[in-house]
C-alpha positions as CSV (number, residue, x, y, z in Angstrom):
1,X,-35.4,20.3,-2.8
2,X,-34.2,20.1,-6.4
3,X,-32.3,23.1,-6.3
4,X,-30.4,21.8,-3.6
5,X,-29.2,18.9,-5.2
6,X,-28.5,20.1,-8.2
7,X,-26.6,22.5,-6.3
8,X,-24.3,19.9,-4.3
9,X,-24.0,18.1,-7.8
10,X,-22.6,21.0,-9.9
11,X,-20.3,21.6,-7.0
12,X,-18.8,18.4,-6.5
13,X,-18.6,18.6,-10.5
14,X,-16.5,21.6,-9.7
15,X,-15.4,21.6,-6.9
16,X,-13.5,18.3,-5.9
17,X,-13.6,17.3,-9.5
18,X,-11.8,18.5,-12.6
19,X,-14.6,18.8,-14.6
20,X,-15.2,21.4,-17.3
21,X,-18.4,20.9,-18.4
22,X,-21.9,19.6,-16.5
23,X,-24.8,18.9,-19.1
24,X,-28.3,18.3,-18.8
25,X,-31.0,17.1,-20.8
26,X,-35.3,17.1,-20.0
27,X,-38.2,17.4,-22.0
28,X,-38.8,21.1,-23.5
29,X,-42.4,20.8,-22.2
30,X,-40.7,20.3,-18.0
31,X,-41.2,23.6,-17.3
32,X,-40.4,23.4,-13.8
33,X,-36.9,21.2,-14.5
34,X,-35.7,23.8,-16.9
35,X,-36.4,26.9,-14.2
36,X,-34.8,25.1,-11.7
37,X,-31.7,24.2,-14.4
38,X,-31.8,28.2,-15.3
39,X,-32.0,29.0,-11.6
40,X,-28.8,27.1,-10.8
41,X,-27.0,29.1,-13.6
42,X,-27.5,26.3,-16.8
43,X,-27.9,27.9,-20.1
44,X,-30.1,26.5,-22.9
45,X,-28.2,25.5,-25.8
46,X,-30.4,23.7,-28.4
47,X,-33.0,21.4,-29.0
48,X,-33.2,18.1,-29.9
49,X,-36.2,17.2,-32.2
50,X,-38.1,14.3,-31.7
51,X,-35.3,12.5,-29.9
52,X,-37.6,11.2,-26.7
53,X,-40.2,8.7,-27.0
54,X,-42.1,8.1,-23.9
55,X,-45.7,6.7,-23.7
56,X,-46.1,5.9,-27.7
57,X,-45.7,9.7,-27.9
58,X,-42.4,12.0,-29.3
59,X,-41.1,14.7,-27.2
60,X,-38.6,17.2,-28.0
61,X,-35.3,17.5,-25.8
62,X,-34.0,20.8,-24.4
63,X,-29.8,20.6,-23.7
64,X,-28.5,22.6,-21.0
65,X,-25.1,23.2,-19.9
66,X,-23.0,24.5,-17.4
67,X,-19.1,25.3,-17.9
68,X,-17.1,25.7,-14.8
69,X,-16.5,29.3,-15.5
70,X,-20.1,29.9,-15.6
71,X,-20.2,28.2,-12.1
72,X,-17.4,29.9,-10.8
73,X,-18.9,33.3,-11.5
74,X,-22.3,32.3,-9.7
75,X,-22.7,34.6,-6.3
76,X,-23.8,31.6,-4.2
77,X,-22.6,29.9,-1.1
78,X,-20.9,26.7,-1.9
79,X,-22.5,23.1,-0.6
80,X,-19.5,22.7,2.0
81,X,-19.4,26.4,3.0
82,X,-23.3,25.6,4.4
């Protein structure tokens, strides 16, 4: 379910609308949110240190990002083509 949305929201991003760049940003400890980000074509471009607090605890960050050539390239039906 997930992958489907993310999906329909990097191809709106790209599709209908001029963006360049799509960005995303979850804990380095969501192991399933960063396979389904790598899945859909999102490449892992840095930490952020201590930068989430959540619960009285620190969590590290993990930045993703998409660039519309990167989405372009992906050998995937479209959202509207479904």
């Amino acid at each position: 379910m997930g992958a489907d949305a993310l999906e329909a929201l990097t191809d709106l991003a790209f599709g209908e609308l001029p963006l360049h760049r799509v960005e995303a940003v979850t804990h380095t400890d969501n192991a399933a949110a960063l396979a389904v980000l790598s899945g859909a074509g999102f490449v892992r471009e840095g930490v952020r240190r201590s930068s989430c607090l959540h619960r009285g605890r620190r969590h590290d960050s993990a930045v993703l990002g998409l660039l519309r050539a990167e989405w372009e390239a992906l050998a995937r039906p479209r959202s509207w083509e479904r």
